[in-house]
N, C-alpha and C positions, 0 to 999 in steps of 0.2 A: 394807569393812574387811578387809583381810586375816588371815586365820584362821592362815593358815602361810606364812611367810617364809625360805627357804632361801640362805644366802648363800656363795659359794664355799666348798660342800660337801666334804669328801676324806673320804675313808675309805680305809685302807690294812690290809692283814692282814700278819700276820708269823709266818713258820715257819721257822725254823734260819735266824735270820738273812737268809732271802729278804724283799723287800718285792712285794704284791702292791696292788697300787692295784686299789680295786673302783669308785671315787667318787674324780672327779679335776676338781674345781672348779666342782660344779652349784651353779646359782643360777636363784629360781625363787618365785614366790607363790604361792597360792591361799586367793582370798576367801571369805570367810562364804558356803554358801550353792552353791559351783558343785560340779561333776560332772567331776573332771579323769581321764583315763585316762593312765598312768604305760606307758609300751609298753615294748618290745625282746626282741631274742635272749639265749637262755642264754648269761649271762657279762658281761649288759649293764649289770647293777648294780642292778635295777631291785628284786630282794629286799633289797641290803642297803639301798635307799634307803626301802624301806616299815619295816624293822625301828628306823630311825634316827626316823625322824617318827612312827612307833610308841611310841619309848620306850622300845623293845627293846633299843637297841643306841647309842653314843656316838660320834659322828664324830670323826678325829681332828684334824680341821682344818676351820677355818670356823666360821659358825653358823646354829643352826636356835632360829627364831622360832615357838612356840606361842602365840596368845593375846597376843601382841605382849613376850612373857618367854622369855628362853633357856632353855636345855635347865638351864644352870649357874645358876640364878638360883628352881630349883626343890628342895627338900628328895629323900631316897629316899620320904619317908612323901605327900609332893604328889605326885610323878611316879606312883605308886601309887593315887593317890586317882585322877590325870587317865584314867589309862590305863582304869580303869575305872568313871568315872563318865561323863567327858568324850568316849572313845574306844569304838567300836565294832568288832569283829573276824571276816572273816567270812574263813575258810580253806579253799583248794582241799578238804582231807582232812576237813572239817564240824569234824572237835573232838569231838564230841557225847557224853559218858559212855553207856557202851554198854545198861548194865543199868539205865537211868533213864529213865522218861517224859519225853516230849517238855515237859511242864511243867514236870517239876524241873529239864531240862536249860535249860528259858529261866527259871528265877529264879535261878540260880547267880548272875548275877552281882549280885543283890539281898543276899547276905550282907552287902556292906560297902559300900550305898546311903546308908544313913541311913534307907531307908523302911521304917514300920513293917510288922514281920512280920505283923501281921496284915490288910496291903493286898496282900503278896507275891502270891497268888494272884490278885489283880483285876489287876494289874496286866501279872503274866506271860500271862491269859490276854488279853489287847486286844491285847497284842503280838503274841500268836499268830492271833489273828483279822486282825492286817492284813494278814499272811504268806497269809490264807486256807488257813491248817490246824486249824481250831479243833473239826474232825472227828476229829483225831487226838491232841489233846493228852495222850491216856492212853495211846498207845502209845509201844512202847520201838524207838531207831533201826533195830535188824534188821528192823522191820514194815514200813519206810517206805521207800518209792524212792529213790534218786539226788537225788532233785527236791525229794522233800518232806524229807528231810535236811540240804539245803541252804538248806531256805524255814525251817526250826525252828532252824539256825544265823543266819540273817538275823534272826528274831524273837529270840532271846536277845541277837546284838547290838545289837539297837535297847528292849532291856526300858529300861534306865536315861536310856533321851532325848538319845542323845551328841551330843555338838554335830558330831561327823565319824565318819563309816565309813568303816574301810581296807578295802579286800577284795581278796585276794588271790586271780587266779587262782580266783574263784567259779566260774566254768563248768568250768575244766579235766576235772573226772572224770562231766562229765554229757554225755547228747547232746542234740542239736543244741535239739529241741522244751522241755525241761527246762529248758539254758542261756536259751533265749531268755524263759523264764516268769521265771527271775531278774534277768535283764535288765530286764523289765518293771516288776517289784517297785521293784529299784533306781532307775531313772527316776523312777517314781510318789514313793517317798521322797522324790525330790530334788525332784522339781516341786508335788509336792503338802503336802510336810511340812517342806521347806527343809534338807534334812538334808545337808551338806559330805559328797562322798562323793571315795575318790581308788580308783582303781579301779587293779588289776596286772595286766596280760596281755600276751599275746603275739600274740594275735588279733587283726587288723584289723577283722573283722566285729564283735567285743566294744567294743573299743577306740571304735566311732562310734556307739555308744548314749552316750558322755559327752558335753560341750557343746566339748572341749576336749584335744587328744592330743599329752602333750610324750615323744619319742621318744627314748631313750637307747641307745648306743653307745659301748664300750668306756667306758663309766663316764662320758661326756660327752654335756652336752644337742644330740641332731644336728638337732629341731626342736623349735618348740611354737608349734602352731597350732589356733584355733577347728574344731569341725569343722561342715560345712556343714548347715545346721539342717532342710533339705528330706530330707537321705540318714540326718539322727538320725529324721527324721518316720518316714520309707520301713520304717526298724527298728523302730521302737514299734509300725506297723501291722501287720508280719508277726508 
């Protein structure tokens, strides 16, 4: 079943009267369940198309299928509930409240779960354990590497169980040994916990840890093809 249905997508911006097309006719699925990598160059569209399937941002043409219901077919008080019940967020810059343990910073988004506050902490910290930072959960971001800021960003977006993680440019501010440990994470999610993940990058190397890499270009789909499941292996190994 398909999770997310994209259908001749546009997005355009406007400044004094200039029109800037960022999104100019993508069309596009992704089923329950797979590992899609979203590629291109700066300018290629490929942020405002994570912002759009986010629930960040509203195309101004076309349609976008969540859950097999449009974008227009949901309340502001639903889009709200989805983005954080349903949706998970994981950002190049981590996010992460500075002056807050790793704990508090993964129950955040348990305020408006519905789960009783008094499982908050069971809950935040399993999340944390999957991440394999359960050593740290009492420490505050400045304590914590590049790596494990990003493994405590991963656990806060997966506290609530989303049925899809967007991640954006997850690796960008790590190197190489770090990115590949979230790499890893990610994969595992997706193979082991079924978790819909669409991945943003600009990285070819990044990009073939998904099952699947649709390439964008000046706001248009230039390909979208499986990627070879022997060279996703080669990456999980390293």
């Amino acid at each position: 079943m398909s999770l997310i249905e994209v259908r001749d997508l546009k997005k355009i911006y406007y400044s004094e009267n200039v029109e800037t097309p960022a999104l100019r006719g993508v069309s596009f699925e992704i089923k329950t369940g797979e590992f899609v990598a979203i590629m291109g160059p700066s300018g290629s569209g490929k942020s405002t198309l994570l912002h759009i399937l986010g629930f960040l941002d509203r195309p101004s043409a076309g349609k976008y299928l969540f859950d097999e219901k449009t974008i227009n077919d949901y309340s502001e008080e639903e889009l709200a509930h989805i983005r954080n019940k349903k949706m998970g967020f994981i950002f190049q810059t981590f996010n992460l409240l500075p002056r807050t343990s790793v704990l508090e910073n993964v129950k955040l988004p348990l305020l408006y779960s519905g789960i009783k506050e008094s499982l908050w902490n069971e809950v935040a910290l399993k999340a944390i354990e999957s991440v394999g930072l359960s050593h740290r959960s009492h420490h505050q971001p400045s304590q914590l590497s590049g790596g494990e800021q990003q493994r405590a960003a991963i656990a806060r977006a997966l506290v609530n169980s989303p049925q899809v993680i967007f991640a954006d440019e997850p690796t960008g501010n790590l190197d190489s040994k770090s990115g590949q440990v979230i790499m890893e994470i990610l994969q595992k999610l997706n193979d082991e916990e079924g978790h819909t993940i669409v991945l943003i990058t600009h990285e070819t190397y990044t990009a073939e840890n998904a099952e699947r890499i649709i390439r964008l270009h000046d706001g248009e789909i230039e390909s979208d093809k499986p990627v070879d499941y022997r060279r996703r292996a080669d990456n999980f190994i390293k």
